[in-house]
VEXDREN-2710 file (C-alpha; in Angstrom, 1 decimal):
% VEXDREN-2710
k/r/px/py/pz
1/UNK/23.4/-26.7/12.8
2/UNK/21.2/-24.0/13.7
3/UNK/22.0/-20.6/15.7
4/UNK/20.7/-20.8/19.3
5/UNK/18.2/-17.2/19.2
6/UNK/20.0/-14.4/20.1
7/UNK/20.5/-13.3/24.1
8/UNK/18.4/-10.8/25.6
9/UNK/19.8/-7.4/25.9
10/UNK/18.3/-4.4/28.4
11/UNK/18.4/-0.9/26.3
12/UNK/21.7/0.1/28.1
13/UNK/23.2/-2.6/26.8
14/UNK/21.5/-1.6/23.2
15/UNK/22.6/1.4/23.5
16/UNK/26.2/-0.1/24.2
17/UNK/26.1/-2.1/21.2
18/UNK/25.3/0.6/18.8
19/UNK/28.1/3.0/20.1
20/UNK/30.6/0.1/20.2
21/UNK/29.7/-0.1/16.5
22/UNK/30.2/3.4/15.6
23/UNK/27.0/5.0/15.6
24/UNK/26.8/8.4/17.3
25/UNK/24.6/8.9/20.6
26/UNK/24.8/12.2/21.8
27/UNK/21.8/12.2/24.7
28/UNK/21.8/8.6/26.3
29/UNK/18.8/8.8/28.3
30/UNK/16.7/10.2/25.3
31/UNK/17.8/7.2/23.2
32/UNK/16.7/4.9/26.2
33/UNK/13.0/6.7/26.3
34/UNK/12.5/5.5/22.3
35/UNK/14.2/2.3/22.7
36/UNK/11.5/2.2/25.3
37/UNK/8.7/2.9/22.9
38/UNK/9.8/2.0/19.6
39/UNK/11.4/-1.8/19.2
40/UNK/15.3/-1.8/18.9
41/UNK/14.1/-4.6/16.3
42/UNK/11.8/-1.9/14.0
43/UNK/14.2/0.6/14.4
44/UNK/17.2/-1.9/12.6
45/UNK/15.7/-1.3/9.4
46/UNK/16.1/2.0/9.6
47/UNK/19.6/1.7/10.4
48/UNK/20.3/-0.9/7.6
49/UNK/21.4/1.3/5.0
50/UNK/23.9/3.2/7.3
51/UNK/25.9/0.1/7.8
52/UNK/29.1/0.1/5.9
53/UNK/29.1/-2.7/3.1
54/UNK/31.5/-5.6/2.7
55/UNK/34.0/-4.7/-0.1
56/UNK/34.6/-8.1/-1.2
57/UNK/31.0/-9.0/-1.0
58/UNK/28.6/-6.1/-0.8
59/UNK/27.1/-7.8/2.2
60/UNK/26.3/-5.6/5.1
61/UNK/28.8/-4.9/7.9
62/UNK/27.5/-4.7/11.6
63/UNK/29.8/-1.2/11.9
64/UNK/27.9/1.9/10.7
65/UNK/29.5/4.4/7.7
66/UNK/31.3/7.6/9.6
67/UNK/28.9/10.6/11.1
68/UNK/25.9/8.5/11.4
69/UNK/23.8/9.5/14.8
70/UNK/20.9/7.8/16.5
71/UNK/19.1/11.3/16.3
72/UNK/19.5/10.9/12.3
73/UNK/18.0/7.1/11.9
74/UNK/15.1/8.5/14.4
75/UNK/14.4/11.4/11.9
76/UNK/14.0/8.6/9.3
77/UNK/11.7/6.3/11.5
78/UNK/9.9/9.6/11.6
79/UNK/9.2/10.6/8.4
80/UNK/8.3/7.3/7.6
81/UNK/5.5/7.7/10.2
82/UNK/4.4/10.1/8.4
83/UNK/4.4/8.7/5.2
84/UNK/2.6/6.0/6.3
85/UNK/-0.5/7.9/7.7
86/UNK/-0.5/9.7/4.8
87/UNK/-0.5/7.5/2.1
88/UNK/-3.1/5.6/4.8
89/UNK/-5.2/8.9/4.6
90/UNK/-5.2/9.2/0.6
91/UNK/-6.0/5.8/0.0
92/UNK/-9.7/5.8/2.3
93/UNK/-11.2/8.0/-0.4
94/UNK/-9.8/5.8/-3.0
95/UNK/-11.2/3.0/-1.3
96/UNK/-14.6/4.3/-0.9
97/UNK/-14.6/5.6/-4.5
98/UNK/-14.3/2.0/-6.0
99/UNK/-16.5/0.6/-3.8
100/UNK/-19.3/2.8/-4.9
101/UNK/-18.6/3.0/-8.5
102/UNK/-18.7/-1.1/-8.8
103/UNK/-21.4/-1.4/-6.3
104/UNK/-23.4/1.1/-8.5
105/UNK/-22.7/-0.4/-12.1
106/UNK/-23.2/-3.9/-10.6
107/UNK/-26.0/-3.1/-9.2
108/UNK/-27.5/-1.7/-12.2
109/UNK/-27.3/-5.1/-13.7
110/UNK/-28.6/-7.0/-11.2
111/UNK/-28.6/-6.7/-7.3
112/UNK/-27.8/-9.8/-6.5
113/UNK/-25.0/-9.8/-9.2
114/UNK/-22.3/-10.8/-7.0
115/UNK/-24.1/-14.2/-5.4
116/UNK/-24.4/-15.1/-9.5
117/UNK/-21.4/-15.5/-11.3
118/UNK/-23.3/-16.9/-14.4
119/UNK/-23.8/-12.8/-14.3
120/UNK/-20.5/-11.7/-13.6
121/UNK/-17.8/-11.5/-16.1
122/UNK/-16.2/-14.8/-17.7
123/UNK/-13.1/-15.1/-14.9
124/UNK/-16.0/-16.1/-12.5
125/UNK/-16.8/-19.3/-14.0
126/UNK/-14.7/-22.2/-15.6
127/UNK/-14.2/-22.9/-19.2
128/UNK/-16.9/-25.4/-20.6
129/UNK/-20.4/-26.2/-20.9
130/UNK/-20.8/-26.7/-17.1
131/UNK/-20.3/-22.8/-16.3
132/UNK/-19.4/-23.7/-13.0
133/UNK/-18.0/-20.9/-11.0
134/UNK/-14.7/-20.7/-10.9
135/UNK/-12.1/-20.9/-8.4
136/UNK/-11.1/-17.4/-8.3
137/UNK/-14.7/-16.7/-7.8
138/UNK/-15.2/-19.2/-5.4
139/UNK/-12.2/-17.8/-3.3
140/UNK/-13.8/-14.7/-3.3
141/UNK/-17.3/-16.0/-2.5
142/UNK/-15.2/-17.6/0.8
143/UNK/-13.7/-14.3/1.5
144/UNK/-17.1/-12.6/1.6
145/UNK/-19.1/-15.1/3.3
146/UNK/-16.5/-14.7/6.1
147/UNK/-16.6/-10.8/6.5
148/UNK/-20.6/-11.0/5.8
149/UNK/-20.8/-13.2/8.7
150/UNK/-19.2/-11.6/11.2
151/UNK/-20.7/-8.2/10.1
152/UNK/-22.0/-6.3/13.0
153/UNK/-22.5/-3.2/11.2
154/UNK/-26.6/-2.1/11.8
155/UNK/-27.5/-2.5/7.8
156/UNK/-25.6/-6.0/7.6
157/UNK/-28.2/-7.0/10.8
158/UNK/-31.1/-5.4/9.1
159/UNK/-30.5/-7.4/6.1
160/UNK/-30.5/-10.6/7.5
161/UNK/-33.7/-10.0/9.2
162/UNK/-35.9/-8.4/6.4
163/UNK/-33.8/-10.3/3.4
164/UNK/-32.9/-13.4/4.3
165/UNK/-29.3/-12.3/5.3
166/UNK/-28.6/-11.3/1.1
167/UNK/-27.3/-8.2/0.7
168/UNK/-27.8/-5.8/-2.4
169/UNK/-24.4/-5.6/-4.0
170/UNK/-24.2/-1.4/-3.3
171/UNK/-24.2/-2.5/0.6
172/UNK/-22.1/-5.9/-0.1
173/UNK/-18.7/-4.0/-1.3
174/UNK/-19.3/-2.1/2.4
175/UNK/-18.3/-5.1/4.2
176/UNK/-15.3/-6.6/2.4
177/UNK/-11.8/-5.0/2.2
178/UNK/-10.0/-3.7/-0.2
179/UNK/-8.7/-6.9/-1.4
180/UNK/-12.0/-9.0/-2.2
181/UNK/-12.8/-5.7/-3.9
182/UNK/-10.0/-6.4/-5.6
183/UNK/-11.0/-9.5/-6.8
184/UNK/-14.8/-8.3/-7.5
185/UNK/-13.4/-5.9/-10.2
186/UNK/-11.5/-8.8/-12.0
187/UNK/-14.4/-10.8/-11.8
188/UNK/-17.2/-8.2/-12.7
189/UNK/-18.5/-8.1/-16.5
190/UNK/-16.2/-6.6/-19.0
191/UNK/-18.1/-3.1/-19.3
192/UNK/-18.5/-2.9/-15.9
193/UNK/-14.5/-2.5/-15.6
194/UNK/-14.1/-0.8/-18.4
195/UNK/-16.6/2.0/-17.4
196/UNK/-14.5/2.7/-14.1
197/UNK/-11.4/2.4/-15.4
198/UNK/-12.2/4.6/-18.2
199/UNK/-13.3/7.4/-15.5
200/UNK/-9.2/7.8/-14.8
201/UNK/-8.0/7.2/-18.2
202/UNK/-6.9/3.2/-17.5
203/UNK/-7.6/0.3/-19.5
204/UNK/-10.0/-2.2/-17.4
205/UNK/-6.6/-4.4/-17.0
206/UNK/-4.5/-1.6/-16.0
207/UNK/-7.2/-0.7/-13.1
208/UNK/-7.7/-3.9/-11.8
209/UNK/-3.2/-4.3/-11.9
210/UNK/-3.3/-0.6/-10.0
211/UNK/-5.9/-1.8/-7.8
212/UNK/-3.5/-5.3/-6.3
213/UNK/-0.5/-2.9/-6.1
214/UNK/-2.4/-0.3/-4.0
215/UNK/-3.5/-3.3/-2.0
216/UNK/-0.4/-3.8/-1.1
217/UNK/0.7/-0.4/0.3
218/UNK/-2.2/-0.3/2.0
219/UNK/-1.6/-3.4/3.9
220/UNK/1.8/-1.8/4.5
221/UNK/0.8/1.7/5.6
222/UNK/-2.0/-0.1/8.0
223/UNK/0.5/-2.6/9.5
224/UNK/3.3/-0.1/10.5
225/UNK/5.5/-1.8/8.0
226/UNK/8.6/0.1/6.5
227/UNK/7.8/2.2/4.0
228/UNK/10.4/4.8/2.8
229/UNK/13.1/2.3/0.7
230/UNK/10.5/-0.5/0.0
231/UNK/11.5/-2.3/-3.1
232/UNK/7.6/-3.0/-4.7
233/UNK/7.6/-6.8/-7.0
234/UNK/4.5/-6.1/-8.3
235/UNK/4.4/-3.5/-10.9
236/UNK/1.0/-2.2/-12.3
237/UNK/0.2/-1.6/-15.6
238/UNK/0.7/2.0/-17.4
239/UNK/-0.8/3.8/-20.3
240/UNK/1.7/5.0/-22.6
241/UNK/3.2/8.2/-22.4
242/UNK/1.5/9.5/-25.2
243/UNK/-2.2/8.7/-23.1
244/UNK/-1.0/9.9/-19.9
245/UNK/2.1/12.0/-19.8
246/UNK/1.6/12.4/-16.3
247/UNK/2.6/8.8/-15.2
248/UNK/6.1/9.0/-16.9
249/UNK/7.7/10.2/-13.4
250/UNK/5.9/7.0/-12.4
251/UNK/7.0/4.3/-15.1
252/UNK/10.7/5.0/-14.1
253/UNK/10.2/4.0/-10.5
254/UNK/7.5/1.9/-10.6
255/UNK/9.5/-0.5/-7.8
256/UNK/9.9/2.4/-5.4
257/UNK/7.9/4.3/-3.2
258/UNK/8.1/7.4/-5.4
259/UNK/6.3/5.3/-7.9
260/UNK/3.7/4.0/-6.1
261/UNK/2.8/7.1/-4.5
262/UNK/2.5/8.7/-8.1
263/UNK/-0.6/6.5/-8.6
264/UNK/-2.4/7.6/-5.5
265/UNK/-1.7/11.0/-6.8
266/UNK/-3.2/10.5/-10.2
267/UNK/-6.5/8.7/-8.9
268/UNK/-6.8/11.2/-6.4
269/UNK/-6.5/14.2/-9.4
270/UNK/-8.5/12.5/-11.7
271/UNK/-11.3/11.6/-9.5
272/UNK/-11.6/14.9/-7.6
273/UNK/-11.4/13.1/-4.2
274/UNK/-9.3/13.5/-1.3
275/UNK/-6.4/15.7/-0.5
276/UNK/-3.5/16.0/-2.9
277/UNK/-1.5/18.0/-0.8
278/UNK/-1.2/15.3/1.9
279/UNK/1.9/13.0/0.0
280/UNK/4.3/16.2/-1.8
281/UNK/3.7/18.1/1.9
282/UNK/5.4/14.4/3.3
283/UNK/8.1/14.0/1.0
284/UNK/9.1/17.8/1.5
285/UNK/9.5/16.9/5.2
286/UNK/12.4/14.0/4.1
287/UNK/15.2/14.5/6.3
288/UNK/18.6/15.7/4.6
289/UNK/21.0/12.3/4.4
290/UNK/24.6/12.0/2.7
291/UNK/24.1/8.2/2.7
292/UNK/19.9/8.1/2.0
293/UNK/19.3/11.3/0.1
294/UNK/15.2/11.1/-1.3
295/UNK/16.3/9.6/-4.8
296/UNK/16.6/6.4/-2.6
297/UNK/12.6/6.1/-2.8
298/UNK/13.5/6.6/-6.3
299/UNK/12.2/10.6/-6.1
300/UNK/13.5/12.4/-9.2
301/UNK/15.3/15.7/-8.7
302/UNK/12.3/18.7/-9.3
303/UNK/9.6/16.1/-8.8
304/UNK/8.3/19.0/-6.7
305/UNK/7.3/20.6/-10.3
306/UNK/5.9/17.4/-11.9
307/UNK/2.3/18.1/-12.7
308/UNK/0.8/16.0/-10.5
309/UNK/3.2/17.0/-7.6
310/UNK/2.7/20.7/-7.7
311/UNK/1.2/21.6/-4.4
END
């Protein structure tokens, strides 16, 4: 049987809870005034890790480990904050970058490249003499269509007077987001991907594997989502260490925050774009923790004098 959801509590009794287990709040009525703007439920995650663990089954307790304060989980809420708008702010550039290198060599090919996947590279059609598109390219027709239609950008209206509502590919990857662009590199010709990805040292299948990842901390940095101790599935693809000794800090956390900021880094060196001083500025700014010290986002010690880090 199914628990019955849990009962509503004010923030005095939240506080109440917390302090009955164990965690330290010195200034009462300044813990009300953030319970009042930041959800008691968003702030548990923060708090997860300062729970004491179950000895018998490494579960989490609902008591918290000795000396943890509300004033230190806030500092972690905080810098997360941070580290969200600033991986937010390193990734536009990237964005844009991408979408004008593939709407460029697309477009070189053919303008309309992207309505024609008999043009595009072979995951955009199926297998056979048919050469029907496929459904991956299909998918990302659908996905386009959508964000075409309900354009109401000034060059999307233009277009659909003047042109018959087709856009030119260079002004087509302005209205989709970053994952149908995604999807437009997998599916773009074979030199197409090859010539972008070789502009950051990549393989065309390590790009378009760096390019999903990234996708994914976007969608986390742009939907307040906890960022600090996330564990990442999906690993991208990395040139050896003998190609790119610069990602080596990366290979060893690839599953960790440190590692997927290591490859905003890198695109952002390589392509000259943006501000690489915006993520090792953040991550100086971590806040000291016996119980969460910065290896938790799987930081190695002197990362501050990797190359790519050195600020």
């Amino acid at each position: 049987m199914s628990q019955p959801s849990k009962i509503f509590l004010s923030h005095e009794q939240q506080i109440d809870l917390l302090q009955s287990r164990g965690m330290h709040i010195e200034d009462e009525v300044r813990a009300r005034q953030v319970l009042e703007r930041v959800n008691y439920y968003r702030l548990s995650g923060y708090w997860y890790s300062y729970r004491e663990l179950n000895p018998n089954n490494g579960q989490r307790l609902d008591t918290f480990v000795d000396g943890v304060s509300f004033e230190e989980v806030l500092s972690l809420y905080k810098f997360d904050e941070r580290l969200r708008v600033g991986v937010f702010t390193c990734l536009i550039p990237i964005e844009l970058a991408i979408r004008s290198m593939l709407g460029y060599e697309l477009g070189r090919i053919d303008p309309l490249i992207h309505l024609k996947p008999e043009l595009l590279g072979s995951p955009a059609r199926e297998s056979g003499p048919a050469n029907q598109p496929s459904a991956t390219y299909r998918k990302w027709k659908h996905l386009y269509d959508k964000e075409f239609s309900r354009s109401r950008e000034d060059f999307v209206i233009h277009h659909k007077k003047k042109y018959s509502g087709q856009l030119p590919i260079w002004a087509a990857v302005e209205v989709i987001d970053w994952g149908a662009l995604s999807y437009l590199y997998q599916l773009s010709p074979i030199d197409v991907r090859d010539s972008i990805a070789a502009r950051i040292r990549l393989t065309a299948a390590q790009l378009g594997s760096w390019l999903k990842a990234l996708n994914i901390v976007r969608n986390y940095s742009a939907h307040h989502a906890r960022m600090f101790n996330r564990v990442y599935a999906l690993k991208p693809k990395l040139p050896t260490a003998q190609d790119v000794p610069e990602l080596v800090s990366a290979a060893k956390a690839l599953n960790r925050t440190f590692g997927q900021l290591t490859l905003i880094q890198y695109i952002l060196t390589e392509l000259h774009i943006g501000d690489t001083t915006v993520l090792p500025t953040v991550l100086t700014t971590y806040p000291h923790s016996k119980v969460l010290p910065l290896s938790h986002m799987g930081v190695p010690v002197g990362w501050n004098r990797l190359p790519l880090w050195i600020h």
